[in-house]
C-alpha positions as CSV (number, residue, x, y, z in Angstrom):
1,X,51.0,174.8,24.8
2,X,52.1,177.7,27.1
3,X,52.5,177.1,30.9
4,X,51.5,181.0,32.0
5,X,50.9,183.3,30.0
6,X,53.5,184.8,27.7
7,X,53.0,188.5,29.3
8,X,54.3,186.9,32.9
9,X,58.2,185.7,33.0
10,X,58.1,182.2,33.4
11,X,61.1,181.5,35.7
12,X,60.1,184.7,37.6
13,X,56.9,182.8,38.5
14,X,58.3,179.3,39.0
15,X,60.9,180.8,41.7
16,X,58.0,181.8,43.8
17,X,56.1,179.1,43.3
18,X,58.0,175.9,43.1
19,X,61.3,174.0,43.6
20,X,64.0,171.9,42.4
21,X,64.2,168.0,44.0
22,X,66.4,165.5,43.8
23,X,66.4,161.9,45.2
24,X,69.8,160.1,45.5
25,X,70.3,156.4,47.1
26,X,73.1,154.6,47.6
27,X,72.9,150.7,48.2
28,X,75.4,147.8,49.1
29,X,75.5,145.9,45.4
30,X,76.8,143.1,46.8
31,X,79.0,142.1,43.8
32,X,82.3,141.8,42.7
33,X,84.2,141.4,39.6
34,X,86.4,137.8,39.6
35,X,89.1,138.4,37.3
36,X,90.5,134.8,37.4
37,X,87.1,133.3,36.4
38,X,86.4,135.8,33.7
39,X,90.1,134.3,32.5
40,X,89.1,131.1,32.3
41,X,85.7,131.8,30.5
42,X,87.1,134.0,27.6
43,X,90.1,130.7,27.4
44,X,87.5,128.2,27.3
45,X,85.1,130.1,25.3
46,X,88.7,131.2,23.0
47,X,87.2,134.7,23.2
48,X,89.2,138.0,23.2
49,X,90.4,139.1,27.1
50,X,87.9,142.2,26.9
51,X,84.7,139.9,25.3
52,X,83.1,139.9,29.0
53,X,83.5,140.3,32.7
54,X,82.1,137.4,35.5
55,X,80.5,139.5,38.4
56,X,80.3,137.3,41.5
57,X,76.8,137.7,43.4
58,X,78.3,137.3,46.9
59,X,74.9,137.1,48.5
60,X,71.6,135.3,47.5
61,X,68.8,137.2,46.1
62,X,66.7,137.8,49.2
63,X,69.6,138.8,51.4
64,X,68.6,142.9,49.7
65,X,65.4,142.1,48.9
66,X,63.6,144.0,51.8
67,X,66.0,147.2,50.9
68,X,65.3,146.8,47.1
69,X,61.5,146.8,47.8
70,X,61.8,150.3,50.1
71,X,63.8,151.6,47.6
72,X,61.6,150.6,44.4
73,X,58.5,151.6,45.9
74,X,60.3,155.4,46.9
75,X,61.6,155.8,43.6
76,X,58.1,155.0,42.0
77,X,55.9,157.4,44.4
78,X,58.6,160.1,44.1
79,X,58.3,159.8,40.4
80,X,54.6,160.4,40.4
81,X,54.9,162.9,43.6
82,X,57.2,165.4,40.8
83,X,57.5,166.5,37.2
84,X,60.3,166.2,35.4
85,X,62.8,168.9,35.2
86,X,66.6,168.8,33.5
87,X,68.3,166.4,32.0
88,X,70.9,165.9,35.3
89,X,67.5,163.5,36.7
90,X,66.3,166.6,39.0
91,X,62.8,167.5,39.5
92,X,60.3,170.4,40.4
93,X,56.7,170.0,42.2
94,X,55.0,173.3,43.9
95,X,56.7,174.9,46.8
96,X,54.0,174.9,49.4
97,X,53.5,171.0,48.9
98,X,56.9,170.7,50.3
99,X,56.3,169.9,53.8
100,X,53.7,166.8,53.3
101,X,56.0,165.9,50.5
102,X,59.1,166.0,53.2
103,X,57.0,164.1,56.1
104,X,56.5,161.6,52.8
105,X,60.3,161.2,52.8
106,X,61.2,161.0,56.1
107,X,59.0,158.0,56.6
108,X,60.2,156.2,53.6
109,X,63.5,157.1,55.2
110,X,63.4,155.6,57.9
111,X,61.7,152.0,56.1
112,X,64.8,152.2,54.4
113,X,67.2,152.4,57.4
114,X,65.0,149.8,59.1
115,X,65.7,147.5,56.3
116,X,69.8,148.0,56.0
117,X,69.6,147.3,60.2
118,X,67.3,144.0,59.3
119,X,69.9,143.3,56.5
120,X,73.2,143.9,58.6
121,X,71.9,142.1,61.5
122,X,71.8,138.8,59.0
123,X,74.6,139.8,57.0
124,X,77.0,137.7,59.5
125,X,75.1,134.4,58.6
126,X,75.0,135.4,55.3
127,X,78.8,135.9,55.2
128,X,79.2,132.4,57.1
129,X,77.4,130.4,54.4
130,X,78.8,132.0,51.6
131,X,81.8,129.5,51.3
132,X,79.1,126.9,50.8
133,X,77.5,129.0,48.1
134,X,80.3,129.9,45.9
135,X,82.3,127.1,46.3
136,X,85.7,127.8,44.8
137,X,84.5,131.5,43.8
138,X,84.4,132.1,47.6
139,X,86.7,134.6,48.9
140,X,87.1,136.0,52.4
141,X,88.5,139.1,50.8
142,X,85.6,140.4,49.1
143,X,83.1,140.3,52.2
144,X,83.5,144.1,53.5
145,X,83.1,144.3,57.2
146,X,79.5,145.5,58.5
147,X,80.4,148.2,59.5
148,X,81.4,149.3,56.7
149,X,78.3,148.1,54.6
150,X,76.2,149.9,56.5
151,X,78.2,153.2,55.6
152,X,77.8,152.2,51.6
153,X,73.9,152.8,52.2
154,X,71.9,156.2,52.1
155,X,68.7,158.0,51.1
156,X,69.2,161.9,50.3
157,X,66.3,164.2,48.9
158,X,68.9,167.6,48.0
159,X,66.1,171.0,47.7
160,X,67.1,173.8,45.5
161,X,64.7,176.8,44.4
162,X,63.2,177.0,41.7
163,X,66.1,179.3,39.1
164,X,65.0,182.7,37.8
165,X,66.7,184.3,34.3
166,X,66.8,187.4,36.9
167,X,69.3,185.8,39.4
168,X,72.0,185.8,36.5
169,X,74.8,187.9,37.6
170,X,77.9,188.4,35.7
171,X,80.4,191.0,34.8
172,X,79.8,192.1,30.7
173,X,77.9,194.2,29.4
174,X,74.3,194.8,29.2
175,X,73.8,193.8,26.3
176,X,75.6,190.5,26.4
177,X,73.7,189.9,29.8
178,X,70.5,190.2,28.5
179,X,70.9,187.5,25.8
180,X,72.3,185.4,28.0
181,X,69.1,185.8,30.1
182,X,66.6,185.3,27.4
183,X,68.3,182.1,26.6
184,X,68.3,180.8,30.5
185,X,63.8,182.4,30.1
186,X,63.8,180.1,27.0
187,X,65.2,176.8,28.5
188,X,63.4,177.7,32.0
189,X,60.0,178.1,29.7
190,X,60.9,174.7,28.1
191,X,61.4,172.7,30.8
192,X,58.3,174.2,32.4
193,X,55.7,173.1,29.4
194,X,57.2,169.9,29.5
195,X,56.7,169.5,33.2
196,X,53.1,170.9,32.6
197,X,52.6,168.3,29.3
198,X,53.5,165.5,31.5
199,X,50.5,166.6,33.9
200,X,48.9,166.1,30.5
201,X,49.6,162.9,29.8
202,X,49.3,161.4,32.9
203,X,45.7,162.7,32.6
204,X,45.2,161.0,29.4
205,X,46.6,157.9,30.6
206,X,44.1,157.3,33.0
207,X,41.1,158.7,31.7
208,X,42.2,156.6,28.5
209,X,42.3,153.3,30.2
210,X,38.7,154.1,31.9
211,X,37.2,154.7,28.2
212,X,39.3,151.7,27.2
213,X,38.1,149.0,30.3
214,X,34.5,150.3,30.8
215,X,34.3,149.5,26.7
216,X,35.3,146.4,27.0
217,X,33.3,145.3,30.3
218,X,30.4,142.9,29.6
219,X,28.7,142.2,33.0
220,X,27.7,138.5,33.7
221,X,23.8,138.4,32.1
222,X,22.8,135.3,34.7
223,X,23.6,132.4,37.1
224,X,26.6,130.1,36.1
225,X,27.8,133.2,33.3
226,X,31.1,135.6,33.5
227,X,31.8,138.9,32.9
228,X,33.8,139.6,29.9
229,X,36.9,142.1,30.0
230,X,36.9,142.1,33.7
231,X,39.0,145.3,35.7
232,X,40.7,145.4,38.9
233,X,40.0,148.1,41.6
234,X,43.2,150.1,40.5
235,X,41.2,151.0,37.4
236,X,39.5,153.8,39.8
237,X,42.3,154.1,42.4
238,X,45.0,155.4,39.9
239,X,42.3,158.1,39.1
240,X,42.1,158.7,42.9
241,X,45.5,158.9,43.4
242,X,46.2,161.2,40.4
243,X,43.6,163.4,42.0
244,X,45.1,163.3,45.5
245,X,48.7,164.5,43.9
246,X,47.2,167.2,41.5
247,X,47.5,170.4,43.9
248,X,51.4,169.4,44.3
249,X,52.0,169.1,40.4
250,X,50.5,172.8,39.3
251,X,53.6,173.9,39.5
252,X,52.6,177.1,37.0
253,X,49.4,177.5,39.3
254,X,47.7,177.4,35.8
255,X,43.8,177.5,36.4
256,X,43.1,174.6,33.5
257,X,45.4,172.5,35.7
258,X,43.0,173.3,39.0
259,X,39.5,172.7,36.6
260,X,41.2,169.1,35.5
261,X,41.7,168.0,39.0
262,X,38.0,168.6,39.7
263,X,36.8,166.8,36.6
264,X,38.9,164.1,37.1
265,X,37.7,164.4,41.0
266,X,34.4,163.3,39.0
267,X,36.1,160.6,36.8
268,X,36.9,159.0,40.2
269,X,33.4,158.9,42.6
270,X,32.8,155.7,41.8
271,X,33.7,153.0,43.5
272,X,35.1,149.4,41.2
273,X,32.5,147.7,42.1
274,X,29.7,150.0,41.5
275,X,31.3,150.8,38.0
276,X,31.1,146.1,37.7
277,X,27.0,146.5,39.1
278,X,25.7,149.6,37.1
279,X,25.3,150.2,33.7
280,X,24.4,154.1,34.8
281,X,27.3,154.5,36.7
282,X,29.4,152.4,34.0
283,X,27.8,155.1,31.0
284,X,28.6,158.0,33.1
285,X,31.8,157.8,34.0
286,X,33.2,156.5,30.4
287,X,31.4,160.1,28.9
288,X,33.1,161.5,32.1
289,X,36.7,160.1,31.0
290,X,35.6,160.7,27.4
291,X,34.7,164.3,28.0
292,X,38.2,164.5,29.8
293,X,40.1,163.2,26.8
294,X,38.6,165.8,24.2
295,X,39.5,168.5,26.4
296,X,43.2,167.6,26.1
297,X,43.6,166.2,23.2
298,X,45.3,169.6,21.8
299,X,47.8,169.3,24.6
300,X,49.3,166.2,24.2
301,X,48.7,166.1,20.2
């Protein structure tokens, strides 16, 4: 599978087209290793000194809960708002879906924030009951001051272009240069198809599971009988949603990508429960996802 074709230089097209994201947060753990108890475990356990460590949880579970949610639910969207990219967890979605992507960000920002202040406003009761809570764990010396928990917590999204074999500058000669930029056009190229495959298979997945639950559906035939094999609404929304990022994946600006997102544009018309109350709506859309899947089966074979 080629991203563009082979005549045009795949990083050359990538650095006007796309760019490079990353999405770094830093949370509180609220945990601290207590040497003296992991002592006496490995003494009464008679296990070697370096057999295990006891981490104390200084706070109960839903003290971060609200913070662990934000951040969850940004690292999931941001996941499916990308492609992957290099190994070092950066990733690459089309330049000129930037802004919404940003305005995305910001907003999940500020959730974020708005859940530390929540948490930091608490964290003094917290702190005061904790003595009760960990009993002869407890100690004053592992509770940080709030101010300075609320410095251990951040949300970054770092932007870098897209790289080009062409921005290689070094001082050798020619012909050492040139090799060295075919091998940054062949990793570039790489990484590209498997950003574009991942497009792919998160195609496949969802037309896959609409073959798969509209199969398997057998509406209820009269009063007092079920449906068999019953499917939630998500069934059509994760279509939806697919669709709605589609524009911000085509990172290549390949025109198969742009004829997918219609067809799966198609796939998703239908709403649940008009797919649960009609066999003609049912029949289409499973040839729909069908149709889908034997277009791209030779990309993700």
């Amino acid at each position: 599978m080629n991203a563009l074709s082979p005549n045009l230089s795949v990083s050359n097209a990538l650095s006007s087209r796309a760019m490079v994201v990353s999405l770094t947060i830093s949370q509180w753990s609220a945990q601290r290793l207590d040497r003296r108890v992991t002592e006496e475990v490995t003494a009464q356990k008679n296990a070697a000194k370096d057999a295990g460590n006891f981490n104390k949880h200084l706070l109960p579970k839903e003290a971060l809960e609200g913070i662990n949610k934000v951040v969850s639910a940004t690292r999931g969207e941001f996941l499916e708002r990308t492609l992957p990219w290099l190994n070092d967890g950066s990733r690459i979605m089309k330049a000129d879906a930037f802004m919404a992507h940003s305005a995305w960000f910001q907003k999940q920002k500020a959730k974020f924030f708005e859940a530390v202040d929540e948490f930091i406003a608490k964290y003094p009761a917290y702190k005061a009951d904790a003595q009760r809570r960990m009993g002869d764990m407890f100690d004053q010396g592992d509770f940080p001051l709030a101010m300075e928990i609320r410095q251990r917590f951040d949300m970054k999204m770092t932007i870098m272009p897209a790289p080009s074999a062409d921005d290689f500058r070094v001082q050798m000669s020619e012909h050492q240069a040139a090799a060295i930029r075919s091998e940054i056009e062949t990793s570039i190229t790489t990484a590209a198809n498997n950003a574009v495959r991942n497009i792919y298979e998160r195609i496949h997945e969802v037309a896959s599971r609409m073959v798969e639950r509209l199969t398997a559906y057998k509406p209820s035939t009269g009063k007092g009988d079920r449906a068999e094999g019953t499917f939630r609404d998500s069934l059509v929304l994760n279509v939806r949603d697919l669709c709605a990022i589609m524009p911000a994946l085509n990172i290549t600006g390949n025109p198969e990508l742009d004829r997918l997102a219609g067809e799966l544009e198609k796939l998703g018309r239908f709403d649940a429960d008009t797919l649960r109350f009609s066999d003609r709506a049912r029949d289409e859309t499973k040839k729909q996802a069908q149709d889908i899947l034997d277009q791209i089966g030779a990309f993700i074979a």
